[in-house]
Structures are given as structure tokens and as C-alpha cells.
C-alpha positions as CSV (number, residue, x, y, z in Angstrom):
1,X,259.9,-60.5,247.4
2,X,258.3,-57.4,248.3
3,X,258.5,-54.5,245.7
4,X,260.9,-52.3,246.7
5,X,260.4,-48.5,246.0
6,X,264.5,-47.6,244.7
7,X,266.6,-50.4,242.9
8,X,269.0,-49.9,245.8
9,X,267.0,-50.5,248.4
10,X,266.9,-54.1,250.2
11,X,263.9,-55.3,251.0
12,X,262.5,-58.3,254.0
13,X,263.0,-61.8,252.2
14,X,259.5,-63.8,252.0
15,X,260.2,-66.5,254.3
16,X,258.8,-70.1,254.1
17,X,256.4,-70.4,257.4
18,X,258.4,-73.7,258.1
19,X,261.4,-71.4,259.0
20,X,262.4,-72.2,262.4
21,X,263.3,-68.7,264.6
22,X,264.4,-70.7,267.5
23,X,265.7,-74.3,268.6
24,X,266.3,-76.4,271.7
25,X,269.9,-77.2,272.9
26,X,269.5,-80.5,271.6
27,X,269.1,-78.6,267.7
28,X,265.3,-79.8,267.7
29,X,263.0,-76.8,266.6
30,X,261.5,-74.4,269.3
31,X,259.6,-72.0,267.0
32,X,258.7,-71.5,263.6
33,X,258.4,-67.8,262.2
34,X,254.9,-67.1,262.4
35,X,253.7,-69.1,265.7
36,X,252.4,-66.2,267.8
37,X,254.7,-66.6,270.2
38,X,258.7,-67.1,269.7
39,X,259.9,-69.1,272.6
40,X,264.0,-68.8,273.3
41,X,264.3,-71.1,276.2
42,X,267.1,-72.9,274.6
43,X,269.0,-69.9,273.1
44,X,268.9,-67.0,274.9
45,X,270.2,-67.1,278.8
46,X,268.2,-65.0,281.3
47,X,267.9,-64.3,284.8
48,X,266.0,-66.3,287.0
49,X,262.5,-66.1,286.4
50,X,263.4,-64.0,283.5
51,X,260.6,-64.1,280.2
52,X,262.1,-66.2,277.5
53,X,259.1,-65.7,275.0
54,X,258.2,-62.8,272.2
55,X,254.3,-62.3,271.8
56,X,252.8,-61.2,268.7
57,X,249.6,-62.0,269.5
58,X,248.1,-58.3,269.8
59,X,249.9,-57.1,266.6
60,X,247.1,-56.7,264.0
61,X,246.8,-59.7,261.8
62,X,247.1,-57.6,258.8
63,X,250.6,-56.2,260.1
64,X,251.8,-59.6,262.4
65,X,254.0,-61.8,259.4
66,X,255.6,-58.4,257.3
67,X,256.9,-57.6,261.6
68,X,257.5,-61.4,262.3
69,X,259.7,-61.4,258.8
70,X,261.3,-58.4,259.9
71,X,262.7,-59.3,263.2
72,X,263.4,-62.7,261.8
73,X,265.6,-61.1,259.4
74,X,266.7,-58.2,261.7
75,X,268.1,-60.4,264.4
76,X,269.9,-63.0,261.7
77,X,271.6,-59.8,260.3
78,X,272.4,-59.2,264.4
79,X,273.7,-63.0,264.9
80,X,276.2,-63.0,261.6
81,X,277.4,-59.4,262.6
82,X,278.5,-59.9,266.5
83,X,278.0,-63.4,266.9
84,X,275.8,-63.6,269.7
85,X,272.3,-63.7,270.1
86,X,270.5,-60.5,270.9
87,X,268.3,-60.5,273.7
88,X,264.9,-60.7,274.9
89,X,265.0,-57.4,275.5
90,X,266.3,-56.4,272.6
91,X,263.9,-58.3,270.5
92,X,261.0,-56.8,272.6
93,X,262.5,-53.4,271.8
94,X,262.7,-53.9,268.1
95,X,259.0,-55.4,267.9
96,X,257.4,-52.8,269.6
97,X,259.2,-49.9,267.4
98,X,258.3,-52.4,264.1
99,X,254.9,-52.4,265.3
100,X,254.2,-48.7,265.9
101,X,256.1,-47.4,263.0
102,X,253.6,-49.8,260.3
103,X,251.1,-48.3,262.6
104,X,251.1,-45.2,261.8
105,X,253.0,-45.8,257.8
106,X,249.7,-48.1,257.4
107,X,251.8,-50.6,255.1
108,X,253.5,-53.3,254.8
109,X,257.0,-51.7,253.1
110,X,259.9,-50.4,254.8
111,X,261.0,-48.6,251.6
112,X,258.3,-46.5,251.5
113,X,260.0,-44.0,254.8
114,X,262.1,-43.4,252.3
115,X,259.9,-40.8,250.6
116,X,259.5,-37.3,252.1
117,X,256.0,-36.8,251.8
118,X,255.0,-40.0,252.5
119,X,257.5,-40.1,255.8
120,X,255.9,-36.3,256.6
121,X,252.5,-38.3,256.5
122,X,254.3,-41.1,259.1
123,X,255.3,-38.4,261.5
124,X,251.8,-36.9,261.4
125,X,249.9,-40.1,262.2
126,X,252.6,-41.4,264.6
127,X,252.4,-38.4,266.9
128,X,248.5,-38.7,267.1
129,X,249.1,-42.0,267.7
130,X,251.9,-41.3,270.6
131,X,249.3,-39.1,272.1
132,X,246.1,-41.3,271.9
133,X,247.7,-44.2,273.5
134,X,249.6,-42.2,275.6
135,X,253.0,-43.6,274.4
136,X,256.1,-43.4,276.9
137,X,259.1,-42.6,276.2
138,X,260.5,-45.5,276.2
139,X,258.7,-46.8,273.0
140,X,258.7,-43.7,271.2
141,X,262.9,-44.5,271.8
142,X,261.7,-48.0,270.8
143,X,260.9,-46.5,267.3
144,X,264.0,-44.0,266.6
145,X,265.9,-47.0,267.4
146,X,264.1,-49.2,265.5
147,X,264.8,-47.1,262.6
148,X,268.2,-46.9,263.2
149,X,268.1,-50.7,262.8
150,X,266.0,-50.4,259.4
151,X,268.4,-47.7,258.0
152,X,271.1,-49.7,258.9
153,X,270.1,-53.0,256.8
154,X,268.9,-50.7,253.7
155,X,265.5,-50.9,254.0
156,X,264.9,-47.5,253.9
157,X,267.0,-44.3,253.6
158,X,266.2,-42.4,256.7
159,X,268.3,-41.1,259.7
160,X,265.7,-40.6,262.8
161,X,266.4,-39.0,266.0
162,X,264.4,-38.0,268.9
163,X,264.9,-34.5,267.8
164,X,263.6,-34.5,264.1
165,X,260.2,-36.9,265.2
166,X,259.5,-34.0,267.0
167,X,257.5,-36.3,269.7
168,X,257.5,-36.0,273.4
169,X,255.9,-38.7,275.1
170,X,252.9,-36.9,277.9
171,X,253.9,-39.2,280.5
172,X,257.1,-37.7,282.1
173,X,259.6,-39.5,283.4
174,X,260.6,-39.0,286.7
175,X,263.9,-40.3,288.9
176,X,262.7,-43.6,291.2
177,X,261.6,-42.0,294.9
178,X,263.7,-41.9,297.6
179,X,261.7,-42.7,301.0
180,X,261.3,-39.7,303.7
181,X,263.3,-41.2,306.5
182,X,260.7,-41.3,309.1
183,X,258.4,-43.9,307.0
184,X,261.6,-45.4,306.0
185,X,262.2,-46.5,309.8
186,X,258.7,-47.6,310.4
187,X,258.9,-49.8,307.0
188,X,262.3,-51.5,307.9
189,X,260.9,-51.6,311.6
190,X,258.0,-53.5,310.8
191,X,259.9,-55.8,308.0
192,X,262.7,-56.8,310.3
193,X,260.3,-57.3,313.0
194,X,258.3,-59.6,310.9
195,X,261.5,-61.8,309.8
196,X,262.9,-62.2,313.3
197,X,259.3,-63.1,315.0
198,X,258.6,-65.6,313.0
199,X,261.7,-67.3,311.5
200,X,261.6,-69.4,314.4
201,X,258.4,-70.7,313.0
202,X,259.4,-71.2,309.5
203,X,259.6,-75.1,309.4
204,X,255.9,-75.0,311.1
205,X,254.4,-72.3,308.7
206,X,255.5,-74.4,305.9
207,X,253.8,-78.0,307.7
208,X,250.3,-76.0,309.0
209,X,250.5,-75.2,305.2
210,X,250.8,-78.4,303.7
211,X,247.8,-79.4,306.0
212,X,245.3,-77.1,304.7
213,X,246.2,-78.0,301.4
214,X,245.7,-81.7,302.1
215,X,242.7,-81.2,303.7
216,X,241.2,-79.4,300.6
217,X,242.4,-82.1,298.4
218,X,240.3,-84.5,300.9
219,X,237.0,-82.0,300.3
220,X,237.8,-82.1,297.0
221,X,237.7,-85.7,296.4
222,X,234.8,-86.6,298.6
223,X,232.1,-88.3,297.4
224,X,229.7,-88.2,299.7
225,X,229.4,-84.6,299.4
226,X,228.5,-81.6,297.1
227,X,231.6,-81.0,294.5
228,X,230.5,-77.5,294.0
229,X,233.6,-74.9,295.0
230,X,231.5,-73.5,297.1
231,X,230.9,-76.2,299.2
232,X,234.2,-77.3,299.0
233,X,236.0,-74.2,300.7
234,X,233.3,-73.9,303.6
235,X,234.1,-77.3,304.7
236,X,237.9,-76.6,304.2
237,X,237.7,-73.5,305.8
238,X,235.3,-75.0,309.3
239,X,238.2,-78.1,309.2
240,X,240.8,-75.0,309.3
241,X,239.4,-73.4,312.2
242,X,240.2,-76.6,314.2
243,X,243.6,-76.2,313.8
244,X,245.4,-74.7,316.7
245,X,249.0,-73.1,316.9
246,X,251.5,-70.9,318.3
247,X,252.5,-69.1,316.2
248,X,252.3,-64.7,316.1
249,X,250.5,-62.8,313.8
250,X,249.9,-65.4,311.9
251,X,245.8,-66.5,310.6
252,X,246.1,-69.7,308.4
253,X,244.0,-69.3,305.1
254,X,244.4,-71.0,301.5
255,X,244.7,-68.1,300.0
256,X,247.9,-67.5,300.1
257,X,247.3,-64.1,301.8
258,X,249.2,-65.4,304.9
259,X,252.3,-66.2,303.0
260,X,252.6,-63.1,301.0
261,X,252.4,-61.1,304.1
262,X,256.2,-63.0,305.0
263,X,257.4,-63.0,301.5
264,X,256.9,-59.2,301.3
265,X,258.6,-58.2,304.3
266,X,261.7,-60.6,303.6
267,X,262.1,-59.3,300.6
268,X,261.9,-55.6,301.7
269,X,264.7,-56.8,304.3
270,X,267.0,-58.1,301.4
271,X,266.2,-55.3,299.1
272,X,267.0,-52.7,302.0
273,X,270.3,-54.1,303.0
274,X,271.5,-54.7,299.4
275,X,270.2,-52.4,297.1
276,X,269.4,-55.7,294.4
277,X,267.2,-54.9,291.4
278,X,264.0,-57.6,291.2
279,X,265.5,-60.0,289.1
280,X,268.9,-60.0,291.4
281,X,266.4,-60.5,294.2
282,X,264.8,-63.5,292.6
283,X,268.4,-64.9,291.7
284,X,268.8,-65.5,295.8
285,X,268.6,-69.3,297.1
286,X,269.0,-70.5,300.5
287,X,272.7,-70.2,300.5
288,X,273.1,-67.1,299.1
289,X,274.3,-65.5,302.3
290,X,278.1,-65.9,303.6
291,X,279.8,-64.3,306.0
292,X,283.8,-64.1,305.8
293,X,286.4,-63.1,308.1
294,X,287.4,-59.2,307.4
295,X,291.2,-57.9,307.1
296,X,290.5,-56.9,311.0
297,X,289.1,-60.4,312.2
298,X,285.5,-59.1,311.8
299,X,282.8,-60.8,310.0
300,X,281.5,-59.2,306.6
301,X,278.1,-60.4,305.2
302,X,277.0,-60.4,301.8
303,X,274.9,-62.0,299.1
304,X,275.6,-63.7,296.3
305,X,273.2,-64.2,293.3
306,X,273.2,-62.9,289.3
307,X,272.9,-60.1,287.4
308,X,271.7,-59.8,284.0
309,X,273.0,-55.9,283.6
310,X,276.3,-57.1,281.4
311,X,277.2,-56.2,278.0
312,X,275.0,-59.1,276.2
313,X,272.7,-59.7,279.0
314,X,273.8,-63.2,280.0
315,X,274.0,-63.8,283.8
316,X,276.7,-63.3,286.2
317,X,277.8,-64.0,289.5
318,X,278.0,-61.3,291.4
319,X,277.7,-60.2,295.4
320,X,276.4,-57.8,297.6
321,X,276.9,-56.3,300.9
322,X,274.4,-56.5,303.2
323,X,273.5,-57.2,307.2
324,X,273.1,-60.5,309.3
325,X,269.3,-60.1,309.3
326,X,269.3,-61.1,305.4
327,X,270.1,-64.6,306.3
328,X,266.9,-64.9,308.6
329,X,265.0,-63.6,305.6
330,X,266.4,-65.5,303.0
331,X,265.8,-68.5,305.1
332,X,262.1,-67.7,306.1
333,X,261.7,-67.4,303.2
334,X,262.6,-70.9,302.1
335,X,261.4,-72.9,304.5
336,X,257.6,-71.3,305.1
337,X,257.2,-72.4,301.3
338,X,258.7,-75.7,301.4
339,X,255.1,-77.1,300.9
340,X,254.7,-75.2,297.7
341,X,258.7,-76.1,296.8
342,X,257.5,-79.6,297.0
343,X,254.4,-79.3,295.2
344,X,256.0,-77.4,291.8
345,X,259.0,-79.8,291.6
346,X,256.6,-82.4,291.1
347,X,254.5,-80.8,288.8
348,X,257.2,-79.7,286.7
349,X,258.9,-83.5,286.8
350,X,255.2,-84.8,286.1
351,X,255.2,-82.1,282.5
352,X,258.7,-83.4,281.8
353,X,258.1,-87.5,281.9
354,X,254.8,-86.7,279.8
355,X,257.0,-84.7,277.5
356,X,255.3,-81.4,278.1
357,X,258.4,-79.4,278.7
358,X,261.7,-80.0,277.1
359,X,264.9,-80.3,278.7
360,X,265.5,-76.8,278.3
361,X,262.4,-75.4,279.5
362,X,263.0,-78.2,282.9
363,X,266.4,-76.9,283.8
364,X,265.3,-73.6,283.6
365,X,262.3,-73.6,286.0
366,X,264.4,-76.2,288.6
367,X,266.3,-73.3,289.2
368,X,263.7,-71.0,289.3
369,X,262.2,-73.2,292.1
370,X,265.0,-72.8,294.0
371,X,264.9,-69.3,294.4
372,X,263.5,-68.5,298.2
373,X,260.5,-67.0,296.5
374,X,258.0,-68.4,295.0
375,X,254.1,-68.0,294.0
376,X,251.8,-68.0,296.9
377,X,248.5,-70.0,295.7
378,X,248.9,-73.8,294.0
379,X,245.4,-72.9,292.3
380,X,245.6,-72.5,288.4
381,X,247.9,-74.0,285.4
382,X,251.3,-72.6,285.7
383,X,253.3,-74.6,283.5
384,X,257.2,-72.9,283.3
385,X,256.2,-69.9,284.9
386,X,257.0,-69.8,288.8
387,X,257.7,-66.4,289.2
388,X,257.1,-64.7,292.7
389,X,255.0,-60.9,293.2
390,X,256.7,-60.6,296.6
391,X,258.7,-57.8,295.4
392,X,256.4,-56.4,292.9
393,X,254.8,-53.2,293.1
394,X,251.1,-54.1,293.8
395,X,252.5,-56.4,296.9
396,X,254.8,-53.7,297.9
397,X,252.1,-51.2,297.8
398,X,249.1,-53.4,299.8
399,X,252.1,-54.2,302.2
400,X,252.3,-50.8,303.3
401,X,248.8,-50.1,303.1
402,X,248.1,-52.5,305.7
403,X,251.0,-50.9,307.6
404,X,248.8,-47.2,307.6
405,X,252.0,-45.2,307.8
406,X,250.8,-41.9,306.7
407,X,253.2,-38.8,306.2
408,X,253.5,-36.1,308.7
409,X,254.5,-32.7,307.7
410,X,258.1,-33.5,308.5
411,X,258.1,-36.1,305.5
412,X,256.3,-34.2,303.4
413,X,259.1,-31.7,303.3
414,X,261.7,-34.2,303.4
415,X,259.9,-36.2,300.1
416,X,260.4,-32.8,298.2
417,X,263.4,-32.2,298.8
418,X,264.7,-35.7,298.1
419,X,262.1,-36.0,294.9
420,X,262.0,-32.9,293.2
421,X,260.7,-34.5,290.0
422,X,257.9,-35.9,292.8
423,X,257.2,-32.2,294.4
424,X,253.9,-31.8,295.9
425,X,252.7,-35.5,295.1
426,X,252.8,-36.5,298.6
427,X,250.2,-34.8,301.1
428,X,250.4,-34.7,304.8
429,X,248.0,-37.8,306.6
430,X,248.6,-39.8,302.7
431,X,250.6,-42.8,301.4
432,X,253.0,-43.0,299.6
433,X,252.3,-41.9,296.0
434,X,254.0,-45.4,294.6
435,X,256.7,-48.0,295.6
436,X,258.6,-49.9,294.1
437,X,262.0,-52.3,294.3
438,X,263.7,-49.6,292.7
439,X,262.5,-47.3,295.3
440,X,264.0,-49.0,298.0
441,X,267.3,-49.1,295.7
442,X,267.4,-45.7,295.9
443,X,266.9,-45.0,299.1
444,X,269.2,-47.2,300.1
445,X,272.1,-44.9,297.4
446,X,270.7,-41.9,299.5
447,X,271.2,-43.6,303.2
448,X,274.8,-44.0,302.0
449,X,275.4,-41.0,301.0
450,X,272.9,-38.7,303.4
451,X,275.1,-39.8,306.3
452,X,278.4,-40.0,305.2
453,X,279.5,-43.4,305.2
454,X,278.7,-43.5,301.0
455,X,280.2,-42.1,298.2
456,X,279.2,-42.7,294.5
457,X,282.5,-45.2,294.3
458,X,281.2,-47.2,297.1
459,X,277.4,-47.1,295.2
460,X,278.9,-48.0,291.9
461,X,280.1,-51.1,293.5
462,X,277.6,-52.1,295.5
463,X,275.3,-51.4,292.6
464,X,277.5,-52.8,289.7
465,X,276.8,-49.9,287.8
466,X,279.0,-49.5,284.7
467,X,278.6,-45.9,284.5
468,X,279.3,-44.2,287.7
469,X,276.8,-41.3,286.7
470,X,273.9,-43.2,287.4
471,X,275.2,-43.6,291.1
472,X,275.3,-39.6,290.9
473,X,271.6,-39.9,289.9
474,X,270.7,-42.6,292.6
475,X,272.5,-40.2,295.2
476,X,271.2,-37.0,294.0
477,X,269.5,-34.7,296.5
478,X,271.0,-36.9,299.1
479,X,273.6,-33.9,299.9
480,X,270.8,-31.2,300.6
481,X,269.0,-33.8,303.2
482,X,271.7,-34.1,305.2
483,X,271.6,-30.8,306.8
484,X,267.7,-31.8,307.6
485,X,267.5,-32.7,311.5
486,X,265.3,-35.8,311.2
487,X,265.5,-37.8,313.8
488,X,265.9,-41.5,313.1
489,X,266.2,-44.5,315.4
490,X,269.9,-44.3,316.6
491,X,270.2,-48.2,316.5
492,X,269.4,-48.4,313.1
493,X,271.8,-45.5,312.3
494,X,274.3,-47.6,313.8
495,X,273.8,-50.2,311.9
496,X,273.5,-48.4,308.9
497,X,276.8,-46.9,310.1
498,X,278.3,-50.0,310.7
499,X,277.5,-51.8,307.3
500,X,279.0,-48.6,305.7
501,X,282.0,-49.2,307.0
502,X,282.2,-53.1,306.5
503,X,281.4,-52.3,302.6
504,X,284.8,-50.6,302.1
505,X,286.5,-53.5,304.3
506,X,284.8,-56.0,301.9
507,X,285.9,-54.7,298.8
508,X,289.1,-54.6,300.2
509,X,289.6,-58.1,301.2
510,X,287.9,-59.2,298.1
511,X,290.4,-57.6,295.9
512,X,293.2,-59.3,298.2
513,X,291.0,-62.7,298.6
514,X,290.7,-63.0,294.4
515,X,287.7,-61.5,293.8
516,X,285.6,-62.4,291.2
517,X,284.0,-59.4,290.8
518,X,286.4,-56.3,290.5
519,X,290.3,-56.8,288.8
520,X,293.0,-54.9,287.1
521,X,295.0,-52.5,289.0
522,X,293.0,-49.3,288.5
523,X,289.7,-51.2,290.4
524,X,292.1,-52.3,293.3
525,X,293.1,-48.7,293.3
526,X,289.8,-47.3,293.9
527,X,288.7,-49.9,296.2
528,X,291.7,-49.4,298.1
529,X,291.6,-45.8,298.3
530,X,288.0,-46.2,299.0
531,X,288.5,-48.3,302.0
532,X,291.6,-46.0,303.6
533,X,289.0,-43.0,303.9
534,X,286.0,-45.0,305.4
535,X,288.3,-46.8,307.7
């Protein structure tokens, strides 16, 4: 055992390295303690897509087994007290405040924070280390936490808070941005017109695909030719320009460039008619959307898919309001990337028969794979991981690039006053200054609100936020741009208008219809209320 610096101080037990940290459903082992990577496919549920695997291959070797004992011994301590397992975020979150606190103690002993001068010297060489690598504030939170944690299992005496490290991370953090309405309307223009110009083509997209693949296999496996990649993709690429079609707007390439330019703008539709996070958004399948009749005989749409915001993480059902142009995307979607569909599921059933992948790990990427998006390019060893970029921030941002929509003066004003954390970060003939998922999730909070068919009730539900005072902050500002006179296509206020309304009539008729999602009279309450002053 390590030395301990009080008799009443515990200390991290000096584990065997044949410890297993993780098994399969089926009890075999998964991970053993000091493997460089902890893999929890088989007990720990996440979203789909969602990373199932703890890294600690850049802790410093020196450092990596005292932090892998540690968490090891942390999270048994977690298990035994609220019997659950925590999650991969969790984990994540206690490893990265493990690692930066023996950092900057430069030893392998918890016990030692326990000493004033030498915890002075700790706060010293942490905040030079916060500044050199530019900590957020997210992992300097990681840390305070993480003490938390070590003061709670005794192994050391020291209460930390935010307020006596005395550390401020340089990067500020700033709200999510709401989008100036005018480039708002030529974003959503642009996606919708993509999803409802070519989702008659979807089944073709997806067969046009599958040739060019097959005729790069053929090049491939030529004999009577150079097997240099060089080679290779000219004579794909002169076979490609053969091909004829029909369809608009639409170059055929092996790239995958082709795809993500329809995967992008179907998931900007779902994520502006919803409000989803990412990993809600990757939850969707081909069936997600339904429509059901309305207490009035009219048709409300929605979405169903999972959330992994619940009290231990695990997923949920859960659904979403949203507009009839989400099932041409979702389908779209689907059916261009049929030939890649095809292609993974066999991969992944060839890794299982050779015993590759365990069951676990083979359930878990079959439903990843029938999400409606998927990676664009079959090049390169994927393994488990099928996750899609369509909705990532890089894609989001080359999407719009493409797109040139540059702000006018008008938005400039209008970004300011919706951003104020943002001021004077977006210049008149630029882009953007970022994008994200979580942009578009709230700007679709201030839509709701800006013109007056949203309240923060209505956004809590449609968000599934448990604290209603982070559909304040999603709204915020909204109230101010309202008086703005910015003019906006009066069809898609309509809609928008429309769709605010039919949110109110579906949580009604969900609560009367036994809803999953909301119960107890105090949610019909609200709901109900909620509905008679939209109506």
C-alpha cells in the first residue's frame, strides 16, 4: 500500500494488474486495470454512437497506474454506494481532474493535499499550468470536483471550491449563438430546398453510389494494370465520367463529398424543426417520424428517438415536435446511403463470425447502423465506430461556406443584440463566427419565443430540459429582438406559426393519449394551461 501521510487517512489499494475494470454481458472480462484503454461496451448504456471507451494513453507513464488505481477504486466506491454504474462521462470527468491535479502535485499520493504548504505549492503550479495549456473551464471544474471525490473517500483532507483555487480559465465561456434571422432564412431556404429536390432521387443516389464503388473494386483488383493508388483512381475516375444521370445538383465522386453535401442539409432540416442535441439527432431511424390525429382532427408530426440527458445517463425514448419536411429528410437520408448501410452490416457481421467483436460490441453498432446517418467514405479500418460528421461543426461550417451567405448590416445588429456575450465578432460582408448543432438549438428557443408562439414552458418540453432556467437562457435576448422589423419570408413565418401552435395541441393530446413522456397531474396542468393560451 502506498504510505499514507496521517494514520487516518485512506490510501488507493495496489491492485493486481489482472483486475478486471469492465466485463461483457455474458461475465467474460472486457478490460483489465492498466490496458490503456477501459472499454464499457457491456456495462455502461449510451446513446447511439455514443463513446463507450476511457483512454489513458496520453497520461504520462510515470503518473498513468497511481490514476488508473484511482478511478478503479473511485468508481467501485460509486457502484457500492448508489448502485449503478457511473458514466462515461463521469469517468472522463474524474480522469481528467485525477490527471491535472498529479500534474501539478508532481506525485503519486493523494494524502500529500493534505498539507498546507505543500497544497499552496499545488495551487501555484496548477494555475501556471491552467494558463499554459489554456485550461477551460470545464476541466478546471473537472479538478474541484475531482477533489470533492478524493475528500470524500479520505484520501486527503481538503475542501476545494472554485472560489479558494483562485483560477479562472482565459477561455470564456460564452451562451451558444442565436442566428440573425435573415441568414437564418437563407440557411433553412437552401436546406429544405436541397431535401425536397432530391428525395425523389434518393433510391438512385444510393445505386449511382454503389456503382462507383464497384467499379473501383474492379480497378482495384485488375491485373493487367498498375496497382498503384494513383493509377487506380484515374481509371475510376475516366470510367465515372461515363456515367450519365438526371439527377440536380448532384457530381458523382468517391469521395464522399457528394453525400455529405445531402447529409448536412437533412440534418440542418431535422435539427431546425426539432431543436435535438447531436446525439438525439443520431438516435433518428427511418421511422422516426409519425404523424397523429390532433384533438381538432389535424395532423401533428413529431420525432421519436433517445435522450441520454436523464438522471444516470441511460437512454430514453422520448419525442419531438417538428414539421412534415423532417420525414423527407430522415428518409433521404436513409435511402442515398443504403449502399454504405449494406456495406458496414457486412463488415461488422464479417468481425463478429471471426470473433473480432463481441456480442456486445455487435448489438451496439447494428443499431448504430440504423441511424439515417452514417460515415460518408468506405476507405479506412473502422471497426465499432460508425459515427456520422453530418452534424458536426466542421461540416456545418464548410456547408455554409459553400453557401457564401455573408452578413449585411442588418444582421450584424441583429447578432448583437441576440449574442451579447458574441458582440462585435461578427463583421458586415463575413461568416458566421462558428456553428454548431447547438446553435441551431437555440435559435430555434429564440424563433419560439421572438414571435410569440413560445414560451419557456413550451421550450422546456420540447427541449426536455429538467430545469426550466436553462429554457430562460436558450430564450434570452429573444424578447428585445422582437421589436426589430426584420423582415423574414412570410411563408416560413407561417409555418413557424403553425408548428407553434400544433406543439401545445401535441402536448395536449399526449397527456390525454398516455403519454410516455410527461405524467402526474401537475405536468398535465401545465400542458393544459399551456395549450388553452396558444389555442
Amino acid at each position: 500500500m502506498i504510505s499514507v501521510l496521517k494514520h487516518n487517512l485512506a490510501s488507493v489499494p495496489d491492485y493486481d494488474e489482472n483486475i478486471p475494470v469492465s466485463s461483457y454481458s455474458d461475465g467474460s472480462v472486457e478490460s483489465y486495470i492498466f490496458d490503456k484503454k477501459w472499454k464499457f461496451s457491456g456495462a455502461i448504456q449510451v446513446g447511439v454512437g455514443g463513446l463507450t471507451d476511457i483512454s489513458f494513453s496520453r497520461i504520462d507513464m510515470k503518473y498513468r497506474k497511481y490514476i488508473q488505481s484511482t478511478l478503479a477504486y473511485i468508481m467501485d466506491e460509486y457502484k457500492q454506494k448508489n448502485k449503478t454504474h457511473p458514466t462515461i462521462g463521469q469517468l472522463q470527468h474524474w480522469k481528467n481532474g485525477l490527471k491535472y491535479i498529479v500534474q501539478s502535485l508532481g506525485e503519486c499520493n493523494w494524502n500529500l493535499l493534505s498539507d498546507d504548504r505543500i497544497f499552496k505549492q499545488f495551487k501555484k503550479s496548477f494555475s501556471e499550468l491552467a494558463i499554459k495549456r489554456s485550461l477551460s473551464q470545464t476541466l478546471i471544474n473537472n479538478v474541484v470536483t475531482t477533489f470533492g471525490l478524493l475528500n470524500s473517500l479520505n484520501l486527503c483532507h481538503r475542501i476545494v471550491t472554485i472560489k479558494s483555487l483562485n483560477i479562472q480559465s482565459i477561455k470564456p465561456t460564452k451562451q451558444y449563438i442565436a442566428i440573425p434571422t435573415n441568414i437564418y432564412q437563407q440557411i433553412l431556404n437552401d436546406a429544405i430546398s436541397t431535401v425536397e429536390s432530391l428525395h425523389p432521387h434518393r433510391h438512385e443516389i444510393s445505386a449511382l453510389m454503389n456503382r462507383i464503388q464497384t467499379i473501383y473494386d474492379e480497378e482495384k483488383n485488375r491485373k493487367d494494370r498498375s496497382s498503384s493508388l494513383g493509377q487506380i483512381n484515374d481509371r475510376t475516375r475516366n470510367r465515372i465520367r461515363k456515367i450519365g444521370h438526371n439527377i440536380p445538383d448532384f457530381k458523382l465522386t468517391r469521395d464522399g463529398t457528394n453525400i455529405s453535401n445531402i447529409l448536412t442539409p437533412c440534418a440542418i432540416v431535422l435539427l431546425a424543426f426539432s431543436g435535438v442535441r447531436v446525439g438525439e439527432l443520431n438516435s433518428f431511424t427511418k421511422d422516426s417520424y409519425e404523424e397523429r390525429e390532433g384533438e381538432h382532427g389535424d395532423n401533428i408530426c413529431f420525432l421519436k428517438g433517445e435522450t441520454t440527458k436523464t438522471v444516470n445517463g441511460i437512454p430514453k425514448k422520448e419525442v419531438w415536435q417538428t414539421h412534415r419536411i423532417s420525414k423527407d429528410a430522415l428518409e433521404l437520408a436513409y435511402d442515398c446511403t443504403a449502399y454504405l448501410r449494406t456495406t458496414y452490416i457486412d463488415d461488422v457481421n464479417k468481425q463478429y463470425t471471426e470473433q473480432k467483436i463481441n456480442l456486445d460490441e455487435y448489438k451496439k453498432t447494428l443499431r448504430v447502423l440504423e441511424s439515417v446517418f452514417l460515415p460518408v467514405t468506405l476507405g479506412g479500418s473502422k471497426k465499432t465506430n460508425y459515427s456520422s460528421t453530418a452534424a458536426r461543426s466542421k461540416n456545418l461550417k464548410s456547408y455554409l461556406e459553400q453557401l457564401n451567405i455573408k452578413a449585411t448590416k442588418e444582421d450584424v445588429d441583429s447578432f448583437n443584440t441576440l449574442n451579447p456575450s458574441w458582440h462585435g465578432e461578427l463583421k458586415e460582408g463575413q461568416f458566421l463566427p462558428k456553428i454548431s448543432a447547438h446553435d441551431f438549438r437555440r435559435t430555434f428557443a429564440v424563433f419560439f419565443k421572438r414571435y410569440g408562439f413560445g414560451t419557456t414552458s413550451t421550450i422546456k418540453f420540447q427541449y426536455k430540459h429538467r430545469n426550466i432556467n436553462m429554457s430562460e437562457y436558450y430564450g434570452k435576448n429573444a424578447q428585445l429582438q422582437y421589436f426589430e422589423d426584420v423582415l423574414l419570408d412570410s411563408d416560413l413565418i407561417q409555418l413557424l406559426h403553425e408548428e407553434g401552435v400544433n406543439i401545445a395541441v401535441d402536448m395536449f393530446d399526449e397527456i390525454y393519449n398516455d403519454s410516455e413522456t410527461l405524467s402526474g397531474l401537475g405536468g398535465e396542468r401545465i400542458a393544459k394551461d399551456k395549450f388553452e393560451k396558444l389555442r
